[in-house]
N, C-alpha and C positions, 0 to 999 in steps of 0.2 A: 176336883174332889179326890180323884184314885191319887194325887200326890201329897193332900194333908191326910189321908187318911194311913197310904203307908209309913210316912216319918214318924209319925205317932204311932204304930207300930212297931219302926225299928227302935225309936227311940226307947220305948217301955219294954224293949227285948234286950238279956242282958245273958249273953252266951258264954259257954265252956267252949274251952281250946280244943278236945279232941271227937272225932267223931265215932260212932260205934260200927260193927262188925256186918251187921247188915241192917241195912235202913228199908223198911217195909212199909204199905199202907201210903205208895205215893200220890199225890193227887196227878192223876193223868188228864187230859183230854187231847182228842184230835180231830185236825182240821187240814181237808185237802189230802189226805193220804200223809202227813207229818204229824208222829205224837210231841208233845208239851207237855212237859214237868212245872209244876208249881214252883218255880223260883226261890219264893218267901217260904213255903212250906217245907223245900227240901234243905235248904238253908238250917232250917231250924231246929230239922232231924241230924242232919250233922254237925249240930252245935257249935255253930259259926256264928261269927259275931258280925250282925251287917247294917249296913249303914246306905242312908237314900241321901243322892246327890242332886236334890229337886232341879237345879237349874239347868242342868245338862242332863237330866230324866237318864243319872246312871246309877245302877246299884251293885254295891258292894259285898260283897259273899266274902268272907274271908278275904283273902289278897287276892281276890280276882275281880273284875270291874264287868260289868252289863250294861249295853246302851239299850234304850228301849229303838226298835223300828233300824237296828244295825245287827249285821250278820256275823260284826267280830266279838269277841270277849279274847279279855285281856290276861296277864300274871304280869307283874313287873318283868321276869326277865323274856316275854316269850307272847305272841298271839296266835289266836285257832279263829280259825272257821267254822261257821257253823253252817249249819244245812239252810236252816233259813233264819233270817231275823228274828230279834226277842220279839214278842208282842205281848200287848198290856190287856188286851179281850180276846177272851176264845169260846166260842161256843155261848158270848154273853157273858161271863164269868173275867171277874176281873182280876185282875195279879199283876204277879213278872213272869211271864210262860219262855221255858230255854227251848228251845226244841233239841228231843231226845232221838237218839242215843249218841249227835254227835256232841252233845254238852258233856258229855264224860271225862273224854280227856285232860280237860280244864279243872277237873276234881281230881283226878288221878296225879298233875302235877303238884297238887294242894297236898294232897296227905301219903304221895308217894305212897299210893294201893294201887294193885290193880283192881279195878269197877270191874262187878259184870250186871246186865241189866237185863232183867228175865219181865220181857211183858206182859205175862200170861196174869203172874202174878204182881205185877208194879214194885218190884222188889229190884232192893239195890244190891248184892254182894262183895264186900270188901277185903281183899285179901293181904295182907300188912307182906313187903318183900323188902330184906335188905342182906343184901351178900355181902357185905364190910361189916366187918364183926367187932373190928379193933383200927383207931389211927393215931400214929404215935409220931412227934417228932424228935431228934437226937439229935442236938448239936455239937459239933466237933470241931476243931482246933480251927480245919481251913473250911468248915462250912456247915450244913445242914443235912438230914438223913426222915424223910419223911414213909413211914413205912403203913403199909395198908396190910394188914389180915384178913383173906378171903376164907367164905366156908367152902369154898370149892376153887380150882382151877379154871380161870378166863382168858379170854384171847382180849391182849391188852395192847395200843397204841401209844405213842407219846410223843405229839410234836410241839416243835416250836416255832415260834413267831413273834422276835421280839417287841413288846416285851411278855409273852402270854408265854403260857405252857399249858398245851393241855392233855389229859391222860384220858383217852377212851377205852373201855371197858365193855365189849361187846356182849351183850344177852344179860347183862347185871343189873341189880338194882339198889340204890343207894338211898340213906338217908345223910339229908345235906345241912344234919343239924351236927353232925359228927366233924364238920370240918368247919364250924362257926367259927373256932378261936384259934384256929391255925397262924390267921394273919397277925394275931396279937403275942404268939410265940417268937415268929419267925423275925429273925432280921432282913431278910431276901424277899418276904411276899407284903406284898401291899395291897392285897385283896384276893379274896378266894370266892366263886361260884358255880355250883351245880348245874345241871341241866339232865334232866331223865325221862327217856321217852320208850316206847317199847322194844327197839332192838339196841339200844345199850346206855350206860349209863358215862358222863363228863364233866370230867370235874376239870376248871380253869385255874390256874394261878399266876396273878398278874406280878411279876416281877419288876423289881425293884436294880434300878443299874448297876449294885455292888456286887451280881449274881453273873456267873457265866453259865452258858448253855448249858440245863439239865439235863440228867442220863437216869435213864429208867434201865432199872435192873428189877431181874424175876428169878425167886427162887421158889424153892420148895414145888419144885413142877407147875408154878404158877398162881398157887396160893396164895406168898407175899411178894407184892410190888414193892417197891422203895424207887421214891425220888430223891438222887444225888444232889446236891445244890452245895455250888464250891464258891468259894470268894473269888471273883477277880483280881488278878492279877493288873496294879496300875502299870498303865506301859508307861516310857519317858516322856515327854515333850507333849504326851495327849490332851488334848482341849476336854476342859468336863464338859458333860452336855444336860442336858434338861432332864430331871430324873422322871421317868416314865411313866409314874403315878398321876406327875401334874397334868398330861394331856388326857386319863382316866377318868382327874377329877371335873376337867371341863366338860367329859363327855357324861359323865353321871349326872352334873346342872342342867343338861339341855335334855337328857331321854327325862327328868323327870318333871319339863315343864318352864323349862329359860323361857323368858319375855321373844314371841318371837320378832325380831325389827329386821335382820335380813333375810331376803328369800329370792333361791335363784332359779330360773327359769331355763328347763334344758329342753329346746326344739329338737325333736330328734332327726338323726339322718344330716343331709346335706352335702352342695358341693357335688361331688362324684357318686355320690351313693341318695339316689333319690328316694331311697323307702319305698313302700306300694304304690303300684302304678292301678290307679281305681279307674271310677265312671269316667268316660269321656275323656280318656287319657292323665286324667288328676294326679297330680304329683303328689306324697304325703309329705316332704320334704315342705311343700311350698304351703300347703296347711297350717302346718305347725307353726312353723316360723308366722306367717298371718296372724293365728292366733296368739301365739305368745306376747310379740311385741303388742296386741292390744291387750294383755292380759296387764303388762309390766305397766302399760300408762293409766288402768285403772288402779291397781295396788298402791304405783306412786300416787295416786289422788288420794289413798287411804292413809299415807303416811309411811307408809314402806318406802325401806329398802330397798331395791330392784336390782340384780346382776343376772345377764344371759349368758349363756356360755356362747351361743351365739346368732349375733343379732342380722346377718346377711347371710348368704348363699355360700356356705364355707363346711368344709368337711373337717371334724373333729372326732377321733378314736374315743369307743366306749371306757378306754382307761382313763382318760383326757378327761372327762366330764365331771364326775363325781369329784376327782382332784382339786379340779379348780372349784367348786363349790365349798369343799373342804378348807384350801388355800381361802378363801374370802372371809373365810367365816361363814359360814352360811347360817341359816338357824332354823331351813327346811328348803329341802328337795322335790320339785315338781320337774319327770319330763315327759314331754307332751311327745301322741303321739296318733296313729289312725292304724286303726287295724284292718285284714285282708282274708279275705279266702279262697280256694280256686272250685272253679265247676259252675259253669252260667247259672245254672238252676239253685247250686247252692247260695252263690251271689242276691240272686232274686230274695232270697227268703232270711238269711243270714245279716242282722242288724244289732246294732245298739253301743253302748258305752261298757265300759267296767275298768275298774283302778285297781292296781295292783301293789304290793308291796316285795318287800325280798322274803322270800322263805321259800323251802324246796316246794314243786309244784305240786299244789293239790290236787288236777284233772289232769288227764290226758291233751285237753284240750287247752291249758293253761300253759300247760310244757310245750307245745306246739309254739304258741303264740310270744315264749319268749324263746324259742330255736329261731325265729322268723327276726325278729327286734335282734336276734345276736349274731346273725350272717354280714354285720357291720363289719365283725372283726375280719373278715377273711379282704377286706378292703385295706386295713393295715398292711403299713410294709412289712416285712418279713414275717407274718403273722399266720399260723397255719387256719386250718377253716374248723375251728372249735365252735360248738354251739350250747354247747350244756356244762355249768359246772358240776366240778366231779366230787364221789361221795367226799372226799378228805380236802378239797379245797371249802368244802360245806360245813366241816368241823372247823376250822382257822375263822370261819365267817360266824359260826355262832356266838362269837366277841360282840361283833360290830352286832348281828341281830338280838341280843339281851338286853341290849343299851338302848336299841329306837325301837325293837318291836312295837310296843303298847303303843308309845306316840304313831308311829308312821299307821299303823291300825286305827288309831284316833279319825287322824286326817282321813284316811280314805273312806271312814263313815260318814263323816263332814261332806265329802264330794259328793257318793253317792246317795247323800240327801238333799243336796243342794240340785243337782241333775233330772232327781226322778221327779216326773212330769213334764219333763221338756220336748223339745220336736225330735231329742233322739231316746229312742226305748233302752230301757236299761235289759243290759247280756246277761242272762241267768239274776242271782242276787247282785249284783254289781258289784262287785267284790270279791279277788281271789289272790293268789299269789303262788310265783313261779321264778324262777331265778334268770332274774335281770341283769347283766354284765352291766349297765347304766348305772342301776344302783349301788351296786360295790364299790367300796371305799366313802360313799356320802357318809360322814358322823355327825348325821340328824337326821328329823325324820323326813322322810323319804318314799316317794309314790312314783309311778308310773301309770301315765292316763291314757286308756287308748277312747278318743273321743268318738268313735263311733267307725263305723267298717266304711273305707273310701271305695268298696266295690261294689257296695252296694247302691241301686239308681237313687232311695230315697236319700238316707246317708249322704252318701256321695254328693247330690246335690247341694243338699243344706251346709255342709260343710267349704262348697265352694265361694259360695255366696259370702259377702259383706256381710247383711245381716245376720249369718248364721254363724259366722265368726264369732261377730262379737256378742251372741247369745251364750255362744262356748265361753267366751272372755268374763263374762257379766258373771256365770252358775260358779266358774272358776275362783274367782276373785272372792265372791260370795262365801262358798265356802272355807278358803283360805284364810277370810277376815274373823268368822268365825272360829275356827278352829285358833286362832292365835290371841284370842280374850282371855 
């Protein structure tokens, strides 16, 4: 009933493109110590055009996507977490309820405002910010001069990483409609996209192989930036190579929903690096592996594809994994893994699942848990003992993250839907995300599962077990097949 009723809704709702200055008179309610915003209702105050996706119970607000009974919401280039899952009844009242006030930021990437949300009064405040005032391209003899006008002096970065270029802009704020028709001037750019969040604003530009390494020049005390972009120089006897759009363009068919037919299975750990040592001496090495390959012989009974990274007792570097999934083809990333904690008594009480994706870590305790998953690397030869990646290795990654965000947040709602109610409790919302060295370099979507804590006695147990294996294998598969209809 609540899904012929909302279609017909959305469908007889026929919205304006912008939103107003402040949106008041929210429908609130709350439940558990968490407030809920009307979904449908504030939608409609920001005159957003939305649309109900009945068969996968997700709705659409503008360019942002909401699953009902999942904790992510989406934008094309980018996913949030939310405090807790959408839900469709609250307090008996039916809708789309976001829970407030960590649904904010998901509007705040929409219309590039800063939100502020005053609960006294259910009131929205929007504050319009753009420090680029002017952007101008100028082309010249041996190449390109892309110049930005600030209303004020910023602390500006500019790396490279072929074929990307990206220019960070600390404390800024952009609008990313100003740089729509760049790539349709340029002969050097083959795509251009934004990214703004509250401590600075990124803009990307995906180069094209006639471009040599751009130079960022600042004048006027910082004011105007300009991106240099010179024509390459052909050298003699050089092989041409694959122009670097086209691996772009395959990567933009698959974040936005390629048929998935391969998928690869990464057991984590192994060989010399056993992973957590849990209940009863439980290797997590020996887990995984258990699990996977029963995971890979149900998939192939679905018609899948199946590639492991690997299928016996063999040690494989965190850079090693994602590569060869990438090299295969892959068309989604799974690795599998068990999580740990130390202190008997925390042991005793400390349980459950949760899936993870790449983005910087949301909890303290989410950064832990991929510090713990990346002491892998300090087993590599000559490899020092890094465990966190760093703010500027994070900005080179927000490529690879605007391409699979949405997707790899998809799946791992899939999972932990597929999970909750099983014989292991799901960890907080089952859903978080933290920077996984595993997942870097995957270009697809991409999860990380830690199937439940191996130090824990219940956990622990179930997980050693045949049956509890392949109960892990069954929810796995389950929701993998799902997710790839």
């Amino acid at each position: 009933m609540f899904k012929k009723f909302l279609f017909f809704f959305l469908s007889a709702f026929s919205a304006s493109a912008l939103a107003q200055d402040t949106i008041a008179n929210l429908q609130i309610e709350k439940k558990g110590g968490v407030a809920y915003a009307n979904g449908i209702d504030l939608g409609k105050k920001l005159k957003m055009q939305m649309f109900w996706h009945s068969e996968a119970d997700i709705l659409q607000i503008g360019a942002s996507s909401w699953v009902l009974d999942n904790e992510w919401a989406s934008i094309k280039d980018t996913s949030f977490l939310l405090q807790t899952p959408v839900q469709s009844h609250i307090n008996g009242k039916q809708s789309f309820w976001l829970p407030f006030p960590s649904s904010l930021p998901v509007f705040e990437r929409m219309l590039n405002k800063n939100l502020e949300y005053d609960s006294v009064s259910a009131k929205i405040v929007a504050v319009q910010t753009k420090d680029i005032w002017s952007v101008n391209l100028d082309a010249k003899n041996n190449g390109e001069v892309i110049e930005l006008k600030l209303l004020k002096p910023f602390t500006a970065e500019g790396f490279y990483v072929h074929p990307n270029y990206i220019l960070r802009i600390n404390g800024a704020a952009i609008d990313s409609a100003m740089f729509s028709d760049l790539a349709k001037k340029s002969v050097f750019i083959s795509r251009v996209f934004s990214i703004q969040d509250k401590q600075s604003a990124q803009l990307t530009l995906v180069l094209r192989d006639n471009c040599e390494g751009p130079e960022l020049v600042k004048k006027d005390g910082g004011k105007v930036l300009q991106i240099v972009l010179r024509k390459k120089q052909a050298a003699s006897g050089q092989q041409k190579t694959a122009a670097p759009e086209a691996k772009t363009q395959a990567q933009d068919a698959n974040s936005t929903g390629k048929k998935i037919r391969t998928i690869v299975i990464d057991p984590g750990h192994g060989g010399k690096d056993p992973g957590a040592i849990g209940h009863k001496s439980l290797q997590e090495k020996e887990v995984v592996l258990a699990v996977g390959l029963k995971l890979k012989s149900k998939l192939e009974a679905n018609g899948f594809s199946v590639k492991m990274t690997r299928s016996t007792d063999k040690f494989i570097t965190l850079e090693e994994r994602p590569k060869m999934a990438s090299d295969w083809g892959g068309d989604l990333f799974i690795s599998l893994h068990c999580n740990a904690i130390e202190g008997k008594e925390r042991q005793q009480k400390t349980e459950g699942f949760k899936f993870y994706i790449l983005r910087a870590g949301g909890s303290e305790e989410d950064k832990a848990i991929a510090r713990r998953e990346n002491k892998a690397v300090a087993l590599e030869s000559g490899k020092k003992n890094k465990t966190d990646i760093s703010p500027a290795e994070w900005i080179i990654l927000d490529n690879q993250l605007a391409l699979y965000a949405e997707r790899s947040a998809l799946l791992a709602g899939h999972l932990v839907e597929a999970f909750d109610g099983g014989s292991v409790k799901k960890l907080g919302t089952g859903a978080g995300q933290a920077g996984f060295f595993v997942l870097v370099g995957a270009y697809m979507p991409a999860v990380l599962a830690e199937l439940g804590f191996i130090t824990n006695p219940t956990d622990g147990a179930y997980m050693a077990t045949e049956k509890g294996q392949n109960e892990l294998a069954d929810r796995l598969a389950k929701a993998i097949t799902a997710f790839a209809k």
